[in-house]
C-alpha positions as a Python dict, from the first residue, in 0.01 Angstrom:
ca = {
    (1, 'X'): (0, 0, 0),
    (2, 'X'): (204, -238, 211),
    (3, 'X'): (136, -62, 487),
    (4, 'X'): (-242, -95, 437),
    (5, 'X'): (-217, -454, 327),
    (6, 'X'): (42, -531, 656),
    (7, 'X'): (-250, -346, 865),
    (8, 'X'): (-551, -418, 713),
    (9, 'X'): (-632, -38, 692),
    (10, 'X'): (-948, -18, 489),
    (11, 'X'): (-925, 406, 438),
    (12, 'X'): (-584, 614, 481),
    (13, 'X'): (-508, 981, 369),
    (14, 'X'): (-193, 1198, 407),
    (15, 'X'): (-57, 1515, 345),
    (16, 'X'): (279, 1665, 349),
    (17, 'X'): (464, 2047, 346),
    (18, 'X'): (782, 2153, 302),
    (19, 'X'): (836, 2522, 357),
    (20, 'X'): (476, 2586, 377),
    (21, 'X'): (380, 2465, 60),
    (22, 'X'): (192, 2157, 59),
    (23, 'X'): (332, 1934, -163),
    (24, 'X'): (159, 1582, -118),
    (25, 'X'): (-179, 1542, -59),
    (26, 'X'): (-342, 1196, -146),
    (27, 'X'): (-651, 935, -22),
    (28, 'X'): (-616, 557, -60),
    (29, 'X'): (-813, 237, -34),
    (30, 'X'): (-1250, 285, 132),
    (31, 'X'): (-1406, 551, 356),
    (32, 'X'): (-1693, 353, 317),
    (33, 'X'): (-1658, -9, 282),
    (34, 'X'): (-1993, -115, 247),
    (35, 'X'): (-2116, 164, -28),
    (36, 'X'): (-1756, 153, -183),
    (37, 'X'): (-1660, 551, -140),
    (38, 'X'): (-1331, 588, -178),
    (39, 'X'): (-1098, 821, 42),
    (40, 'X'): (-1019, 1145, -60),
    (41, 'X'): (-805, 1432, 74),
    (42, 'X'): (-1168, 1567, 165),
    (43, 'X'): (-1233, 1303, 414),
    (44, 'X'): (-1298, 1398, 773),
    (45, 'X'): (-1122, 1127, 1023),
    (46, 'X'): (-1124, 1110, 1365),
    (47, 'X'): (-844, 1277, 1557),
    (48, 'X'): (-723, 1077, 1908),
    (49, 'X'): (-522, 1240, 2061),
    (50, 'X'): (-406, 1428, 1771),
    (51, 'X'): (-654, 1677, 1918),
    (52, 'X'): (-432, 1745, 2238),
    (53, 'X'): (-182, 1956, 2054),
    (54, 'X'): (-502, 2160, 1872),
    (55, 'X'): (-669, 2190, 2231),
    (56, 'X'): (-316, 2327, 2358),
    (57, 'X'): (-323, 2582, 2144),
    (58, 'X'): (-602, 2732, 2188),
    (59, 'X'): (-479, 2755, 2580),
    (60, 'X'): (-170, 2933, 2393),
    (61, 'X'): (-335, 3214, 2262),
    (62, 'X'): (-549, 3280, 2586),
    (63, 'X'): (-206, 3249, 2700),
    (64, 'X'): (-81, 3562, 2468),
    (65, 'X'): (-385, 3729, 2528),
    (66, 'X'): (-339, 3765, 2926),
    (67, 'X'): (-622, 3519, 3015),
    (68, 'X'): (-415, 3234, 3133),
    (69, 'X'): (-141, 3164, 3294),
    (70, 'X'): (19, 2796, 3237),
    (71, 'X'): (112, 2796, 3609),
    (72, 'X'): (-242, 2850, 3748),
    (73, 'X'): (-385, 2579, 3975),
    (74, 'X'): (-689, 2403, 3906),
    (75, 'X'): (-871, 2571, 4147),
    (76, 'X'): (-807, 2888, 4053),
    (77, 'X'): (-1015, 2846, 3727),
    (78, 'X'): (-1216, 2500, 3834),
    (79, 'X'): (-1310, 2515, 4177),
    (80, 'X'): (-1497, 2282, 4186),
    (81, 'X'): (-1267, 1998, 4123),
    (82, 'X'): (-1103, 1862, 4443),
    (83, 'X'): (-796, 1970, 4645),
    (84, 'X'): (-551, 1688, 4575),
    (85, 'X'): (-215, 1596, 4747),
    (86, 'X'): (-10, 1921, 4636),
    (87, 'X'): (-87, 2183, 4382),
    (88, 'X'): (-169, 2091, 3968),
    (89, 'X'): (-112, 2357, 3736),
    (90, 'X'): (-167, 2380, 3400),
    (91, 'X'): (144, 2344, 3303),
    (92, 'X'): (154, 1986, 3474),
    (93, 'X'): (-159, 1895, 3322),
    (94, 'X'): (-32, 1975, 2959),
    (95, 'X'): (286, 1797, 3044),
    (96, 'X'): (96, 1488, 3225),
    (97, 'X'): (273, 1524, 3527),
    (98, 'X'): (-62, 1585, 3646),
    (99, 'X'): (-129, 1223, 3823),
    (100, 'X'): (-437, 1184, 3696),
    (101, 'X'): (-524, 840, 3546),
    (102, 'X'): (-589, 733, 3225),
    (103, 'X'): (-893, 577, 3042),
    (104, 'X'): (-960, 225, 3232),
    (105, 'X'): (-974, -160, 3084),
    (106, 'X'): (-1375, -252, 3039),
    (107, 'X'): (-1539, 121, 3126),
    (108, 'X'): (-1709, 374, 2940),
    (109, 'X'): (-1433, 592, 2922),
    (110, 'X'): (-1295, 477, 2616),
    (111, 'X'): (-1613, 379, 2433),
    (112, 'X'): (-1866, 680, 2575),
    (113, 'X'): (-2228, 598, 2507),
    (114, 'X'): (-2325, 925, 2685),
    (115, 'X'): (-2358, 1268, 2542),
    (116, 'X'): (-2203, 1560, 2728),
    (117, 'X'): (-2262, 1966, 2617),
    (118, 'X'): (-2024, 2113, 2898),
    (119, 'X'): (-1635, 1966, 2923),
    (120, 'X'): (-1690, 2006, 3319),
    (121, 'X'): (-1984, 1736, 3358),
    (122, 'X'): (-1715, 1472, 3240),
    (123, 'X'): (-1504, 1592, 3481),
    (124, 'X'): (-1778, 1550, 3739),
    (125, 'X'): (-1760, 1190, 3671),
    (126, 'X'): (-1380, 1139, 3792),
    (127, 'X'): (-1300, 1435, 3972),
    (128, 'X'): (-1316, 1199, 4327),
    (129, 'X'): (-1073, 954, 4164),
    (130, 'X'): (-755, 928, 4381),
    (131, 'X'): (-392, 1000, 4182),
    (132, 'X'): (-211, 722, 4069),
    (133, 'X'): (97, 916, 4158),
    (134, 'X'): (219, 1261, 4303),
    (135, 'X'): (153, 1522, 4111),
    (136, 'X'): (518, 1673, 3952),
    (137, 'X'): (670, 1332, 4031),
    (138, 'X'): (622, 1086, 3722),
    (139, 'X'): (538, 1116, 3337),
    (140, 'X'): (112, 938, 3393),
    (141, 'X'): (6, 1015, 3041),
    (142, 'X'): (-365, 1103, 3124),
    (143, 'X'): (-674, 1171, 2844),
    (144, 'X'): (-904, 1295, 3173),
    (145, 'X'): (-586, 1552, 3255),
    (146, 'X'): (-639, 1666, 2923),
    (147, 'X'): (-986, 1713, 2948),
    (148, 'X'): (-955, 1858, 3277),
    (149, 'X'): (-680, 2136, 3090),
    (150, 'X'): (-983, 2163, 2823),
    (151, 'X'): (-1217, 2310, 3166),
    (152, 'X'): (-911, 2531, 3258),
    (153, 'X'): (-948, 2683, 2901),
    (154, 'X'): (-1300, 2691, 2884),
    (155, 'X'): (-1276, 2923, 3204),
    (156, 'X'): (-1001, 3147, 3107),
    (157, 'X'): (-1188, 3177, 2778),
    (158, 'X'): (-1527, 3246, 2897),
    (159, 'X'): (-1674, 3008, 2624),
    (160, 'X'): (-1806, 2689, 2573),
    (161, 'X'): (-1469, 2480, 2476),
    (162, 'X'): (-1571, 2397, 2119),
    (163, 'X'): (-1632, 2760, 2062),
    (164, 'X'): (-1325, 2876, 2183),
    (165, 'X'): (-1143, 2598, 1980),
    (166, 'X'): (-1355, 2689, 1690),
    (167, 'X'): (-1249, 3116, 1760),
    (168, 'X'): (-897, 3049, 1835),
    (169, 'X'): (-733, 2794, 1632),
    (170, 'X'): (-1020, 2654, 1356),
    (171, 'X'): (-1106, 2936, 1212),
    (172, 'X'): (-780, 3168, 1185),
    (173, 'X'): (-570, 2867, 1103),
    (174, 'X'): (-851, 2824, 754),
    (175, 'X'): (-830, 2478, 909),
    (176, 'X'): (-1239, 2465, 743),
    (177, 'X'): (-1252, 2048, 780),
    (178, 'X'): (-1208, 2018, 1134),
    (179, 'X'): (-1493, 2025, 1405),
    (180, 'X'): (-1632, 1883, 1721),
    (181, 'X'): (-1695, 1491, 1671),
    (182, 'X'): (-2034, 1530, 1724),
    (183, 'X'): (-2241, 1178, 1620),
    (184, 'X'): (-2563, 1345, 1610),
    (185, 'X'): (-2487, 1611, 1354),
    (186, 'X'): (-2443, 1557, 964),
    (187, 'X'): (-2141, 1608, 894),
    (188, 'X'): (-2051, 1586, 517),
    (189, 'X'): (-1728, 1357, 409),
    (190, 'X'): (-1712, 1181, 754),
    (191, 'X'): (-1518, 849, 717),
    (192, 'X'): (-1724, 571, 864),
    (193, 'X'): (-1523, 352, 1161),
    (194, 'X'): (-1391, 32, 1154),
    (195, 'X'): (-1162, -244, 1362),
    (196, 'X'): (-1044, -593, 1292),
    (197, 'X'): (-1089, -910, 1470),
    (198, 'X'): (-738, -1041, 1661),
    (199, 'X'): (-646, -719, 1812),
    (200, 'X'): (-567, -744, 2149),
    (201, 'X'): (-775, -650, 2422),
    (202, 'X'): (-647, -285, 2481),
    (203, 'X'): (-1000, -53, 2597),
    (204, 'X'): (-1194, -304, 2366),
    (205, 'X'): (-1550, -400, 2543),
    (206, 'X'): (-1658, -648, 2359),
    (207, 'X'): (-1526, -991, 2286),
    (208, 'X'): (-1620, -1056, 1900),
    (209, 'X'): (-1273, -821, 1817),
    (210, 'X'): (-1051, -1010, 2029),
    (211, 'X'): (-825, -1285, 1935),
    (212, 'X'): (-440, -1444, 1903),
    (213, 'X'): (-327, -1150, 1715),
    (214, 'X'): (-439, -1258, 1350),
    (215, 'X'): (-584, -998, 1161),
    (216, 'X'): (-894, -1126, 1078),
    (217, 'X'): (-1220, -1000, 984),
    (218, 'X'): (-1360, -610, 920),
    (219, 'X'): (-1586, -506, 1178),
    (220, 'X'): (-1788, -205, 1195),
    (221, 'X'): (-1635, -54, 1490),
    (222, 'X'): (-1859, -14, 1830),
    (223, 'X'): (-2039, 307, 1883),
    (224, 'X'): (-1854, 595, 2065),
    (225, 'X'): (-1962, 918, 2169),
    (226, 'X'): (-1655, 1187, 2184),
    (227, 'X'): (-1833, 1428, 2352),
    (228, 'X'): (-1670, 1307, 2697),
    (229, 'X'): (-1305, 1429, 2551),
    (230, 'X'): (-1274, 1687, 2297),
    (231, 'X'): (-1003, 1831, 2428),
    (232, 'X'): (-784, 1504, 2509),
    (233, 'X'): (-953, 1324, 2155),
    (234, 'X'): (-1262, 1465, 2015),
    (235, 'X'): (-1218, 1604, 1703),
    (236, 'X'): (-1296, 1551, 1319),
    (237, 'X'): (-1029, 1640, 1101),
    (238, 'X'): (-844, 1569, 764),
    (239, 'X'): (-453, 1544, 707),
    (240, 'X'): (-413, 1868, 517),
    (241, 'X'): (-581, 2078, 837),
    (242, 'X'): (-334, 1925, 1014),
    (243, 'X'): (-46, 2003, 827),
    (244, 'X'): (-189, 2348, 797),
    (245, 'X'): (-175, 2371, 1204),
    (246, 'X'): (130, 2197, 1189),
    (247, 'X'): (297, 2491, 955),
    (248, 'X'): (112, 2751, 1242),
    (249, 'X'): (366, 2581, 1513),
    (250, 'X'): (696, 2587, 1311),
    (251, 'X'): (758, 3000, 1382),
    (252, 'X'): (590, 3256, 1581),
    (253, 'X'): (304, 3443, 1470),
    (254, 'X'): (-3, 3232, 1510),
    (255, 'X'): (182, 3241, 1917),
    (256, 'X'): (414, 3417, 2052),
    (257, 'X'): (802, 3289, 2037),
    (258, 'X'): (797, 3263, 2409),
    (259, 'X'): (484, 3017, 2414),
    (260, 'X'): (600, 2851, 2159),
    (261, 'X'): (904, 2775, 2350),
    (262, 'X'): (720, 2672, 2637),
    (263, 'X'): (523, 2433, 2404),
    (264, 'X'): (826, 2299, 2271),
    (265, 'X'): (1033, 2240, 2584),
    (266, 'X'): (1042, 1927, 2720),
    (267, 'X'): (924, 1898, 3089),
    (268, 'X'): (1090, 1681, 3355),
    (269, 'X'): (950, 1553, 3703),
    (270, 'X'): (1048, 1710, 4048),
    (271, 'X'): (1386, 1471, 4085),
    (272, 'X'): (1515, 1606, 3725),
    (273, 'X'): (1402, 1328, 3495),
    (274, 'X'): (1348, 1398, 3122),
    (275, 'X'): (1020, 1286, 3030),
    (276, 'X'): (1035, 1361, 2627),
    (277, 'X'): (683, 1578, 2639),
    (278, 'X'): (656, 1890, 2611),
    (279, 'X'): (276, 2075, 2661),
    (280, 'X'): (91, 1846, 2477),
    (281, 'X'): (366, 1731, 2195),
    (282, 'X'): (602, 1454, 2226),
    (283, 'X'): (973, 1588, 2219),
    (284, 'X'): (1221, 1352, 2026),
    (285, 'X'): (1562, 1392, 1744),
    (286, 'X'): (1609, 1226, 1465),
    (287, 'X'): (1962, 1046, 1385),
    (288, 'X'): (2150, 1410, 1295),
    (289, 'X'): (1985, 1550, 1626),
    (290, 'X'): (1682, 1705, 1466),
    (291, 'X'): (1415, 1758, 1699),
    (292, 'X'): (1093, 1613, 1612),
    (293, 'X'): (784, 1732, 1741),
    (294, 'X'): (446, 1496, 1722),
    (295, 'X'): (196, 1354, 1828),
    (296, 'X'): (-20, 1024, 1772),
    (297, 'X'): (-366, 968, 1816),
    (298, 'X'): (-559, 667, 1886),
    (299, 'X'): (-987, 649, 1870),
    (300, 'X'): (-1267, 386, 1856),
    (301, 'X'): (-1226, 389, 1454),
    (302, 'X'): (-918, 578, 1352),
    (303, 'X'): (-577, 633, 1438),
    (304, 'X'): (-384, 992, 1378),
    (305, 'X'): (-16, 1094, 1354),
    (306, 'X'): (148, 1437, 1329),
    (307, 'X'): (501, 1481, 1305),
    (308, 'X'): (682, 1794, 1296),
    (309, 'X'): (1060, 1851, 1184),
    (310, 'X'): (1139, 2253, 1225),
    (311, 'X'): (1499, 2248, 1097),
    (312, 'X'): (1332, 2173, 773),
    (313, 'X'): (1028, 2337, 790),
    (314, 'X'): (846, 1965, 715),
    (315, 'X'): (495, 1879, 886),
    (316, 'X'): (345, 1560, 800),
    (317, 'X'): (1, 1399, 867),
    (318, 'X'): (-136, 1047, 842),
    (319, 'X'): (-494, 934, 928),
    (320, 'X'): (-696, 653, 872),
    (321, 'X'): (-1041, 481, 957),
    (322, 'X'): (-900, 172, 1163),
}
């Protein structure tokens, strides 16, 4: 509640297992602000990057199954995406050492108002882009090296990428309440989005959300169509399908204990450097020298955090509508 009140979060839902039993499950405050439906454990929120780790594992199990190798170029699976400065492999891509950019200030990248049914015509659109740095030399995090990972799968997989997702990961997880964010379809217990005035300016487009940092009024948020990155953020999901691919991650089974080492171990740039990611999860300890394993999500309407702790088999998710 203070949380929500500090925020202004109109919606919020999380979920929580210990030892693979879920043991907290809970929805507070609106989904719906203007026909007053409340949030349940039911309702479907949008990912951010929350999807990266999901996306990653479906790469995982092509990985298991002999399809892909982590330390394939780009070429080898897109060729049509540009030669660059030195090799990118997978691997760099899921660890963004990549050296692609992010989403930029003012663009469409961020708030998409066009629909796209193959990952690889979104890559089209910023394959030409130079690097902002060498690839292998410095942590960029980069959404469009994520989605560019997402055409690497869709290749190995030979499947459209929200099928394979769907295949690999949805359906043998049970993880029933997640899907494509898809605007056009119905899709029942979707959240609706919202923002506040007084944020600052971040990938924001228009100026009636801007201000000095008060937190103002609730807006509707703008439109957005995810269609450009559901492998970097373009997923529907609730907290307890999260948790329930969070348990999937804490042992092998689901993947192999080798590529789930892999996932797990944090990569560092060509002069040694540490960069506290791993292949698409953030690598951290708590104060006793846990490790943590997570990873937040931010979209035009929502934000998304998933935290794992293995040593005591603990997976945590938080979403809301804001």
């Amino acid at each position: 509640s203070a949380y929500m009140t500090a925020r202004g979060v109109p919606g919020l839902a999380v979920a929580m297992s210990i030892n693979g039993t879920m043991v907290w499950s809970e929805g507070f405050g609106l989904a719906d602000v203007e026909q007053g439906v409340p949030v349940t454990p039911s309702t479907r929120f949008r990912t951010g990057s929350t999807a990266k780790p999901l996306s990653m594992a479906a790469a995982a199990r092509l990985q298991d199954m002999g399809k892909l190798d982590f330390d394939a170029t780009v070429q080898s699976l897109v060729p049509t995406f540009p030669v660059k400065s030195r090799p990118i492999t997978f691997r760099m891509l899921a660890g963004m050492l990549g050296g692609l950019r992010h989403y930029r200030l003012g663009t469409d990248d961020f708030f998409n108002s066009t629909r796209y049914d193959n990952v690889l015509d979104y890559v089209e659109t910023y394959k030409n882009d130079p690097l902002i740095g060498e690839p292998g030399a410095q942590f960029y995090y980069s959404s469009p090296g994520t989605n560019l990972q997402g055409a690497m799968t869709q290749a190995a997989g030979g499947k459209p990428f929200p099928q394979l997702v769907q295949e690999l990961v949805f359906g043998p997880l049970g993880m029933v309440s997640t899907v494509t964010d898809r605007n056009e379809d119905i899709i029942p217990l979707r959240t609706r989005y919202y923002e506040r005035t007084g944020g600052e300016r971040t990938y924001r487009i228009r100026q009636s959300s801007w201000g000095n940092g008060e937190r103002g009024v609730l807006l509707n948020a703008p439109y957005s169509d995810n269609s450009n990155k559901f492998p970097s953020g373009g997923y529907l999901t609730t907290p307890e399908d999260l948790v329930r691919f969070g348990n999937a991650m804490l042992a092998p089974g689901f993947l192999k204990a080798d590529t789930l080492k892999q996932l797990f171990t944090e990569q560092k740039t060509t002069d040694g450097k540490a960069t506290g990611y791993g292949m698409n999860w953030f690598i951290s300890k708590d104060r006793l020298d846990n490790p943590i394993y997570w990873h937040s999500g931010s979209s035009v309407g929502g934000n998304s955090m998933l935290i794992l702790y293995p040593n005591q088999k603990a997976v945590i998710a938080v979403q809301t509508n804001l």
